[in-house]
C-alpha positions as CSV (number, residue, x, y, z in Angstrom):
1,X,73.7,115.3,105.9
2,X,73.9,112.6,108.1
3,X,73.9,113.1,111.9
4,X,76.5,113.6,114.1
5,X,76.9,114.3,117.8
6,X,79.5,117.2,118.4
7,X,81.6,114.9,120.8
8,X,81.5,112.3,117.5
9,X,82.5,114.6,115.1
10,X,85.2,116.2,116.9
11,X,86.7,113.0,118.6
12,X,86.8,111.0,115.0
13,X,88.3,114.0,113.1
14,X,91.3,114.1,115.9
15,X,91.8,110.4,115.4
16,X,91.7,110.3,111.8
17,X,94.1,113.3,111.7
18,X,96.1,111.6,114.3
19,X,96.3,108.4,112.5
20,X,96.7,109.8,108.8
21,X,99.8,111.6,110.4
22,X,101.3,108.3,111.9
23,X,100.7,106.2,109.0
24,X,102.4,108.7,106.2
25,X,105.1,108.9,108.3
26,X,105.3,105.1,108.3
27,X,104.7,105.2,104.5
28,X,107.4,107.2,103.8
29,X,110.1,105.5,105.2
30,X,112.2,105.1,101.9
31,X,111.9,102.0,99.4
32,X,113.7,101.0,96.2
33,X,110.9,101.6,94.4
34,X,108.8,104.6,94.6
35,X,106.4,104.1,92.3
36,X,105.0,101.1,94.5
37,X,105.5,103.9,97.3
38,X,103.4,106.4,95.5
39,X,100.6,103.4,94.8
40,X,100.3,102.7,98.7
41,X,100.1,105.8,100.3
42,X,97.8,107.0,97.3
43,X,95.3,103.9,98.5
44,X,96.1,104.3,102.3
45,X,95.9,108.1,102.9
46,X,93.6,109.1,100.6
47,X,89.8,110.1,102.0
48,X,88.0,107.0,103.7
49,X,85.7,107.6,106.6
50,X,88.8,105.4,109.0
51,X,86.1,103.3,110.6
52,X,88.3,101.0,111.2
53,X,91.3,103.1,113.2
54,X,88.0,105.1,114.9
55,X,87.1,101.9,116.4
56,X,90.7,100.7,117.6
57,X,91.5,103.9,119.1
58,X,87.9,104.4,120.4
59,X,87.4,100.7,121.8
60,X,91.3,101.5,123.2
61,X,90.9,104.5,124.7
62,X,87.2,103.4,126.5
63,X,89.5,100.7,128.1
64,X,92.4,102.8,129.2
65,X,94.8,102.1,126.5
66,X,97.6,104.7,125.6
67,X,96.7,106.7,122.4
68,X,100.4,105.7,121.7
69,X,99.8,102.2,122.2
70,X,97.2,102.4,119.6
71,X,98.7,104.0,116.9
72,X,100.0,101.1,115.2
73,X,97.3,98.8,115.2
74,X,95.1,101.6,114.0
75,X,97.7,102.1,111.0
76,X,98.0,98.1,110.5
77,X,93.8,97.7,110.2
78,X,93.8,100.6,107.5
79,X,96.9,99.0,105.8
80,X,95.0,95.6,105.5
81,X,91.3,97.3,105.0
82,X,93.5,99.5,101.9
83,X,94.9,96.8,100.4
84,X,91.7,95.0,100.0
85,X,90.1,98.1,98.3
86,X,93.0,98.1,96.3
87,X,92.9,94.6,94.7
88,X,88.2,94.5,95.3
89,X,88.8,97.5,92.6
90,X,90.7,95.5,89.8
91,X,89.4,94.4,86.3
92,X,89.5,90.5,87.7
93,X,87.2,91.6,90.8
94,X,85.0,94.3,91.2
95,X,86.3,96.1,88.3
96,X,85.8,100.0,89.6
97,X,86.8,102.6,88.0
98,X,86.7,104.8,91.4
99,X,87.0,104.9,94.9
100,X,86.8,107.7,97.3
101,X,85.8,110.4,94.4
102,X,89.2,109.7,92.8
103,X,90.7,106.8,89.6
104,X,91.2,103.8,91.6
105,X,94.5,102.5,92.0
106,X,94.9,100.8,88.8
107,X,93.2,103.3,86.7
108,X,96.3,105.5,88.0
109,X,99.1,103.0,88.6
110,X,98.3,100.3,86.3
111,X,97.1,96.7,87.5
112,X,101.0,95.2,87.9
113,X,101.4,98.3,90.4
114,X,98.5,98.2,92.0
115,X,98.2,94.4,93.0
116,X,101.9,95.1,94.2
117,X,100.3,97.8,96.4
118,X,98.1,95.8,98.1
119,X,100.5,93.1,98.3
120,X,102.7,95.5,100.2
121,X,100.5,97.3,102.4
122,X,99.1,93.5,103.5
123,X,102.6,92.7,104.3
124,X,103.6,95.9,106.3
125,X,100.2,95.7,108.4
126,X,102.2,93.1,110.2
127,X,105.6,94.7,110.3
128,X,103.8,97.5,112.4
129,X,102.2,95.2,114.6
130,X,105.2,93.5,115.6
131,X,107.5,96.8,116.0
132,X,108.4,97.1,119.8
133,X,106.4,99.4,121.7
134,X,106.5,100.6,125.3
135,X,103.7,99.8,126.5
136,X,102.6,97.0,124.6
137,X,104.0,93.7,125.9
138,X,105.3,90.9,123.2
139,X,102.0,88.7,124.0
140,X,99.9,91.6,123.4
141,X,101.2,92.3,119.9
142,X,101.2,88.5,118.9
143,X,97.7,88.6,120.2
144,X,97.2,91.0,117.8
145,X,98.7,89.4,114.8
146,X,97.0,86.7,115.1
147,X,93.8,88.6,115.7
148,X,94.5,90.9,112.4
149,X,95.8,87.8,110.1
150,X,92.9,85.4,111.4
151,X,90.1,88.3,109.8
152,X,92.2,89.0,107.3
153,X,92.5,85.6,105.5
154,X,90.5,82.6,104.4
155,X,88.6,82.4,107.6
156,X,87.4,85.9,107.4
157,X,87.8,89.1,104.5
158,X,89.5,86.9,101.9
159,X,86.9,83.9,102.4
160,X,84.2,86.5,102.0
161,X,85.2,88.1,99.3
162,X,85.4,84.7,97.8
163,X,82.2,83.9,98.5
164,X,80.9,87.3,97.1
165,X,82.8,86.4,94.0
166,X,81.3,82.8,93.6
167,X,77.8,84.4,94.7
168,X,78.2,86.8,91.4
169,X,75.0,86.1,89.4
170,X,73.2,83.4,91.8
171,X,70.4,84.5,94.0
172,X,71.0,84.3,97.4
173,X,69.3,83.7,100.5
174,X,69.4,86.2,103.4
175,X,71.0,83.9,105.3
176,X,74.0,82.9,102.5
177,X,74.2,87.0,102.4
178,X,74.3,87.3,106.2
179,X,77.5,84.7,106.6
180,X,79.3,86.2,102.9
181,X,79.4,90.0,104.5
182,X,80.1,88.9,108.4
183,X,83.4,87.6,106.8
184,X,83.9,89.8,104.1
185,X,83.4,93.4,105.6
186,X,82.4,92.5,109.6
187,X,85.6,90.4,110.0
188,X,87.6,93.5,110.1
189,X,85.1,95.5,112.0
190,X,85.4,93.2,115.0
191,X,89.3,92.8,114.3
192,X,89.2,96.9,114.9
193,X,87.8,96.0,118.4
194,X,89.7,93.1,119.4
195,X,93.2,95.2,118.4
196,X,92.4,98.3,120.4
197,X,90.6,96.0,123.4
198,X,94.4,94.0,123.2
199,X,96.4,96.7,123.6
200,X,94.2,98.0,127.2
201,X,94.8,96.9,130.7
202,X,90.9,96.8,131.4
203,X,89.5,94.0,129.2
204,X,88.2,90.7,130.6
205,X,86.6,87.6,129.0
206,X,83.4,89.1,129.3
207,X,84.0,92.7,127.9
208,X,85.6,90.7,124.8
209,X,82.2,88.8,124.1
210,X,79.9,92.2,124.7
211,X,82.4,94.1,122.0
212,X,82.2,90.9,119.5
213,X,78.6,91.1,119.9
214,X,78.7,94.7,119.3
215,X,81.0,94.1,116.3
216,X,78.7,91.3,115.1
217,X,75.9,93.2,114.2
218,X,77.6,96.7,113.3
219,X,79.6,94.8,110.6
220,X,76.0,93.9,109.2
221,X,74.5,97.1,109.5
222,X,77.7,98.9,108.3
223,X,77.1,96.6,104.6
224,X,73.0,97.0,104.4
225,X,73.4,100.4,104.8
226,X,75.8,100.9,102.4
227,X,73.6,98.3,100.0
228,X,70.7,101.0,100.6
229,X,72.9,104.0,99.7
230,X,74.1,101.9,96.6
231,X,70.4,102.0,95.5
232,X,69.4,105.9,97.1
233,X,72.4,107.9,96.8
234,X,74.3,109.4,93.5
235,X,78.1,108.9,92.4
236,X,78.8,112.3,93.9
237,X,77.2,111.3,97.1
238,X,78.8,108.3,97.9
239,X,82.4,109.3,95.9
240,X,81.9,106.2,93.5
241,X,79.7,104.1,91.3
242,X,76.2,103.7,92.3
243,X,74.9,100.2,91.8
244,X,77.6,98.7,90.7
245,X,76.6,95.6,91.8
246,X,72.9,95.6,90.4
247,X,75.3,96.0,87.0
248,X,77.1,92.4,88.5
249,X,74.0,90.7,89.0
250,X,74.8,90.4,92.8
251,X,71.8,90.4,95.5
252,X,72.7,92.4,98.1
253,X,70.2,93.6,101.0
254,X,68.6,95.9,99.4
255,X,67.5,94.2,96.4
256,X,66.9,91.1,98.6
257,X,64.3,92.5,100.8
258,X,63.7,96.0,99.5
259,X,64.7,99.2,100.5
260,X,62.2,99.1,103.2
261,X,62.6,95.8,104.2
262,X,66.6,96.6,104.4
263,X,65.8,99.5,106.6
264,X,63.9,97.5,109.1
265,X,66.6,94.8,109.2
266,X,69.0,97.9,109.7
267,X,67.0,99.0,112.8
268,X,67.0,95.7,114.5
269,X,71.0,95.1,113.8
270,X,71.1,98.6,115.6
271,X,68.9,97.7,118.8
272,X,71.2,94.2,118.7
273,X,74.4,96.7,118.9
274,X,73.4,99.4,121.4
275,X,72.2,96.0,123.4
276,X,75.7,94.9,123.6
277,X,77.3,97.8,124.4
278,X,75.2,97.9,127.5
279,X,76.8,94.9,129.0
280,X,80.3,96.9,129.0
281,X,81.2,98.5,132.2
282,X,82.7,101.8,131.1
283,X,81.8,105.1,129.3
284,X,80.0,103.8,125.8
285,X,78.7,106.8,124.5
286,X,80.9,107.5,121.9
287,X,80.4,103.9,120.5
288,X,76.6,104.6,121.1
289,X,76.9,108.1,119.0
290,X,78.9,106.1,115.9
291,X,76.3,103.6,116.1
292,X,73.9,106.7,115.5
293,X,75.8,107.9,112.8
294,X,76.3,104.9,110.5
295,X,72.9,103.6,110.6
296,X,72.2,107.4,109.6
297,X,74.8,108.8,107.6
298,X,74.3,109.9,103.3
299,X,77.4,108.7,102.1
């Protein structure tokens, strides 16, 4: 098992159970069409790890947001980062059979559904961004749409996963890897960040570099560890296909540098990490203890 402090492992299970709650509630707000329904919550609320909420309501909370303030950004992140998974998994991408131990979306809902989920869960990611809110001023939640949409699209995921696509079957250079998964997977990790550090009264200019900093180099070690355990772990392990992309002729870190080599790059991205945290001015350890437990964790 992969380690976890106490504090870690109780504070992320009370905000994944906190957000799961918030965002079935917001899923089941009635629709004409319920088999679309079915196809998003099945790819929202289903198992996932919920870095992403962790790190709004963590990176929040550290800077004295509400928990109540954070609730729909947290939802909104997982709606985009669900979607994605959703469409990554079909025949004309990834083509995965599984996701999170269970049929992926259009294994059980057919493609035409399931490109209709993600299409849907994109679009509501903004709807609950944009919802009034107490203690969220209108600036802050345009700030945040912006934020979300400027990760999500060309500019960040959706430009990385094109470049992953077009990368299919070329060798690339550590470098060409480095700028395909700071869009394609660290886009959203510092989007996570930058929503929950919008919605607090305690961030400055300065605060905002140290967490994209931060962000910066746990969106990389986030994807080489998870290229290691594509390479180490089993199907069981991990709760779908090991290397899958081996199979797609796609270099990834581990096959770049090696296992060991990936592990040393792993280490320095963490010293970069736990560096920038340093230069933030309030309690960091639960950001420190995550950092811990992704570098370290089995699946």
């Amino acid at each position: 098992m992969s380690a976890m402090s106490a504090q870690l492992e109780h504070q992320m299970a009370a905000y994944r159970e906190r957000h799961v709650a918030w965002l079935q509630n917001a899923l089941q707000q009635q629709g004409p069409a319920a088999e679309l329904q079915q196809a998003m919550a099945y790819s929202a609320i289903l198992g996932g790890k919920r870095v992403r909420p962790f790190l709004v309501y963590a990176t929040g909370e550290m800077l004295g947001a509400t928990l109540d303030a954070l609730d729909a950004p947290a939802a909104a992140i997982e709606c985009v980062h669900a979607y994605s998974l959703a469409h990554d998994d079909l025949p004309a991408m990834d083509n995965d059979a599984l996701r999170r131990g269970q049929p992926t979306c259009h294994v059980k809902f057919g493609e035409a559904t399931a490109i209709l989920a993600g299409d849907a869960l994109q679009t509501m990611a903004f709807q609950l961004l944009t919802v009034p809110h107490v203690d969220l001023s209108s600036s802050q939640q345009l700030e945040m749409v912006a934020a979300l949409a400027h990760a999500s699209g060309h500019l960040g995921m959706c430009g990385g996963q094109a470049l992953d696509i077009a990368a299919t079957g070329h060798a690339q250079t550590q470098e060409a890897l480095e700028q395909i998964h700071h869009l394609k997977t660290g886009a959203l990790i510092r989007a996570a960040m930058q929503l929950g550090a919008i919605a607090a009264p305690n961030r400055t200019p300065e605060i905002m570099t140290a967490i994209d900093d931060y962000a910066h180099a746990i969106g990389l070690a986030f994807q080489v560890k998870d290229d290691i355990l594509d390479l180490t772990s089993t199907p069981e392990m991990l709760g779908k296909a090991t290397e899958a992309d081996l199979a797609l002729n796609k270099t990834t870190y581990a096959t770049l540098l090696g296992v060991a080599g990936a592990e040393q790059l792993l280490r320095q991205l963490t010293e970069k990490a736990l560096h920038a945290l340093q230069q933030i001015p309030y309690n960091t350890q639960l950001l420190q203890d995550f950092t811990d437990y992704l570098v370290t964790r089995d699946h």
